[in-house]
N, C-alpha and C positions, 0 to 999 in steps of 0.2 A: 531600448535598454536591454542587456545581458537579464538574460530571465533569473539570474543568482541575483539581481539589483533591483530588480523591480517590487518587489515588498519594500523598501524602502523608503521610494514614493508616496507609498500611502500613509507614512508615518506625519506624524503633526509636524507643522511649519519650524517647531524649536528645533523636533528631534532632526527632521531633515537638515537643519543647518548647523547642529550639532555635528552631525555624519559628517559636510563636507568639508568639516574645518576641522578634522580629525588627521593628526599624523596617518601615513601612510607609504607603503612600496609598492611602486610600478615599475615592471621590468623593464625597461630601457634598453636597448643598444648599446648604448657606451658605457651603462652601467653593469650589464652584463657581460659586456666584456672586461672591465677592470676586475670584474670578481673571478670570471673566469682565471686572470694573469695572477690576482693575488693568490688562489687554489692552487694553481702550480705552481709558483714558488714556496710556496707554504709544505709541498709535497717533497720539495728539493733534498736531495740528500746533503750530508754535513762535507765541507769543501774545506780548506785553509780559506778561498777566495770565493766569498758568496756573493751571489748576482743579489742584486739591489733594485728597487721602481720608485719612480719620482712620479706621483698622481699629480697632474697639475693643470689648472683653468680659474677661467676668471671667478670670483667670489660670487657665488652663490649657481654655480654650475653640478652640485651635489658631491660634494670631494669627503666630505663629513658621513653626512648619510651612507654610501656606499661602505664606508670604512665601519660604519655602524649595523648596517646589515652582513657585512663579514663577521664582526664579533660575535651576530648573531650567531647565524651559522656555525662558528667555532666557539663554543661559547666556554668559560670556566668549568669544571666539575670536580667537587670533591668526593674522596674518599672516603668512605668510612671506617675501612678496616685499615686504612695506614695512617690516616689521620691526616690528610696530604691532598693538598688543589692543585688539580695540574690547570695549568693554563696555556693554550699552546699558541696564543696570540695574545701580546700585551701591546695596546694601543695607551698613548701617552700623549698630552698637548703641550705644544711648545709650552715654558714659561715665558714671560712677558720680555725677560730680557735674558740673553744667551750666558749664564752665571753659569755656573760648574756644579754648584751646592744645589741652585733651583734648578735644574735638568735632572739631576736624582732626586730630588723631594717629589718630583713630580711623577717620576720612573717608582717610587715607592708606593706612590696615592695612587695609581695605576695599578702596582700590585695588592694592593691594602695591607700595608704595614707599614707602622710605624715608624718614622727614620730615628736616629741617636739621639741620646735628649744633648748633645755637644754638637750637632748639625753639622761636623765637622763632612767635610768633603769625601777626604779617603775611607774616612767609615761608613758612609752612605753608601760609598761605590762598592767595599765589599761587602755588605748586606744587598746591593742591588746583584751581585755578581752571584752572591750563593741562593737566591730568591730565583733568579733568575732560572736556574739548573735544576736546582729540587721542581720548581713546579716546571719543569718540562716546557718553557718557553720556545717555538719554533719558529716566532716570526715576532720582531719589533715592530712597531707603527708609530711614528710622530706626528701627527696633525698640527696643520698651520707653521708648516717649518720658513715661512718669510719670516717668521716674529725674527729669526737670528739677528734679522737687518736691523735691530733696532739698541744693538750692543756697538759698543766701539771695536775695531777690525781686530785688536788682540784678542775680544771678548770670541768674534765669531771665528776667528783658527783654533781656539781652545775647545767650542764646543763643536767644530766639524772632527777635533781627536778624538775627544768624547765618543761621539759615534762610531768613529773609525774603529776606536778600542772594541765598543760593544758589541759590534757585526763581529770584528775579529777572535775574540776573546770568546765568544757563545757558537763561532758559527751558524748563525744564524741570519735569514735575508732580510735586509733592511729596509724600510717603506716609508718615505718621505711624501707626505700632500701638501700642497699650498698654491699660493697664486705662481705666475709668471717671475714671480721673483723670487719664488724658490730655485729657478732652475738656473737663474741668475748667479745665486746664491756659493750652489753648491758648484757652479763651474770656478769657483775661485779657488778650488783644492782638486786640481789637474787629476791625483791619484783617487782621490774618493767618486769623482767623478766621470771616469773610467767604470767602475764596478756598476753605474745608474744605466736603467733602460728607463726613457723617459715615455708618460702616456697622457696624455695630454687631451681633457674633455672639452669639446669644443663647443660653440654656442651653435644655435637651431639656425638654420637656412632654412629660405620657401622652398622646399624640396619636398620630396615624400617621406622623409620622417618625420617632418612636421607636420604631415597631413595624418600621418598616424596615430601621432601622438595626440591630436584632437578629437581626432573620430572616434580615439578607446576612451578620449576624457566622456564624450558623448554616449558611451554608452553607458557608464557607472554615474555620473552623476546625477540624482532622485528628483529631476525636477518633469511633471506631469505632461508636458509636449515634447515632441522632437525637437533636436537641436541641432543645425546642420552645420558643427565647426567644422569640417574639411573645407568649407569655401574659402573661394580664393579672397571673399574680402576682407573673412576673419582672417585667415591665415594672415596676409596682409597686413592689417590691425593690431593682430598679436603682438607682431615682430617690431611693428612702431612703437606700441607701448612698451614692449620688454627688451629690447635689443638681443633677443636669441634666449638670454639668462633663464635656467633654468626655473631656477627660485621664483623666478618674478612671473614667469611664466605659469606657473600652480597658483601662487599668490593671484595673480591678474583673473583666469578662473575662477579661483573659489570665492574672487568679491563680486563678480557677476554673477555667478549660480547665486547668489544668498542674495542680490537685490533682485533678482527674478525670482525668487520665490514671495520677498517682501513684496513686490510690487504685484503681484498676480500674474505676470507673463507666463509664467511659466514654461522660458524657451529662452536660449541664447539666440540672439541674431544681431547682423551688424550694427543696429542703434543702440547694443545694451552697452559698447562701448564708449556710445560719445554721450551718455544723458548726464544732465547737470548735476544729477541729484544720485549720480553712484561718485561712493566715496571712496579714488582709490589709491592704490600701492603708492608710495613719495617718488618711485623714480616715474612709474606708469604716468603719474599725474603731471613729473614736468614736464615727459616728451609728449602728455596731450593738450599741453597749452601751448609749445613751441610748436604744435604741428598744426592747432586751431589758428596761431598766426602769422604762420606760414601761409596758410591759406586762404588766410584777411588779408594779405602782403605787407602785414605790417613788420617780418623779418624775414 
């Protein structure tokens, strides 16, 4: 273990399993670099025509968190002597369905304020338009921009103007995340589509950044032996159970560290993933029965 982690170990069996199921940021490669691209456009000066980024990968590849550790980073602050929040990143999550009225309800609860008590559309949009300017907004965010797909096509040209308008109207750079169909999405509007640089988080390969990304999991995690995830069987293992996915991948760890610590081992190795009696992730768990019967030849 990292000598900054190693107190931690000594901590009682709750607290240690408290710690590993504790949210957390681990610097990544791909995630590092999306924060890097959103920093510079974020730094961009003001254009008629601003460049735009479409984050996008499969569900649970970290497309949320990254965009969450940016707001960190850039975070609100107010004033006291003008009485005034600037905020130079508003991130917003799709609504459920691409409406005109729930895109600014949304864009307002994102800024926190109150929309019209008449919910009318055009008075939303100019309250989001002067909100928008006073707190110094330099960069929009949409999370989960596939939801559009789930409006009828007049619904989804209305809200790809929406945006158009907003980018144009603020100049300011636009940030679109979502799965594979986002990018689907927003290629059905030729011109908004043009202004997107697409970036696109891909799932883990047996490679060496998988092998990296186990060996630093090994070193922070507080369980009392060595644990040699860089092998090739866990790596291996990993990747059956998780198919690459990020999510699932931390998930699939942190249920192993906590039945090694329940059970005394105190150590990851290739059996902590097949024992009967670890209870895990819903997808981990089908592809370890399809691979247990693969291996009976019963499929």
């Amino acid at each position: 273990m990292l000598p900054a982690y190693r107190g931690y170990a000594a901590l009682a069996d709750a607290e240690r399993i408290a710690w590993i199921r504790a949210d957390r940021w681990l610097d990544l490669d791909q995630a590092r670099m999306a924060l890097a691209r959103l920093d510079d456009l974020l730094a961009y000066p003001p254009r008629d025509r601003m460049p735009c980024l479409l984050l996008y990968g499969d569900t649970g590849m970290g497309k949320t968190k990254i965009i969450r550790k940016f707001l960190r980073d850039h975070p609100a602050r107010f004033d006291t002597g003008t009485g005034v929040t600037s905020m130079p990143v508003v991130a917003m999550q799709m609504p459920a369905e691409p409406v005109e009225r729930d895109v600014y309800s949304e864009l307002l609860a994102a800024l926190g304020a109150p929309g019209p008590i008449d919910g009318a559309a055009h008075r939303q949009k100019e309250i989001c338009r002067g909100l928008l300017r006073i707190m110094g907004a330099r960069m929009l965010i949409i999370d989960e921009i596939h939801a559009m797909l789930a409006g009828s096509f007049r619904q989804q040209r209305i809200f790809l103007n929406v945006i158009r308008f907003l980018a144009n109207d603020l100049r300011v750079p636009l940030v679109c995340a979502g799965t594979d169909l986002a990018r689907q999405a927003l290629l059905t509007d030729p011109q908004l589509a043009e202004r997107f640089e697409a970036l696109q988080l891909r799932r883990w390969g047996n490679d060496q950044h998988l092998t990296q990304l186990l060996a630093s999991l090994a070193t922070i995690l507080p369980l009392r032996r060595p644990s040699a995830l860089e092998t090739t069987a866990i790596r291996k293992r990993v990747l059956e159970l998780t198919g690459g996915v990020t999510v699932r991948i931390f998930r699939l760890m942190e249920t192993v560290a906590v039945e090694a610590i329940r059970s005394g081992t105190e150590c990851i190795n290739p059996d902590s993933f097949d024992t009967d009696e670890l209870v895990l992730p819903l997808v981990a768990m089908t592809r370890a029965v399809e691979t247990r019967l693969q291996r009976r030849g019963v499929a």
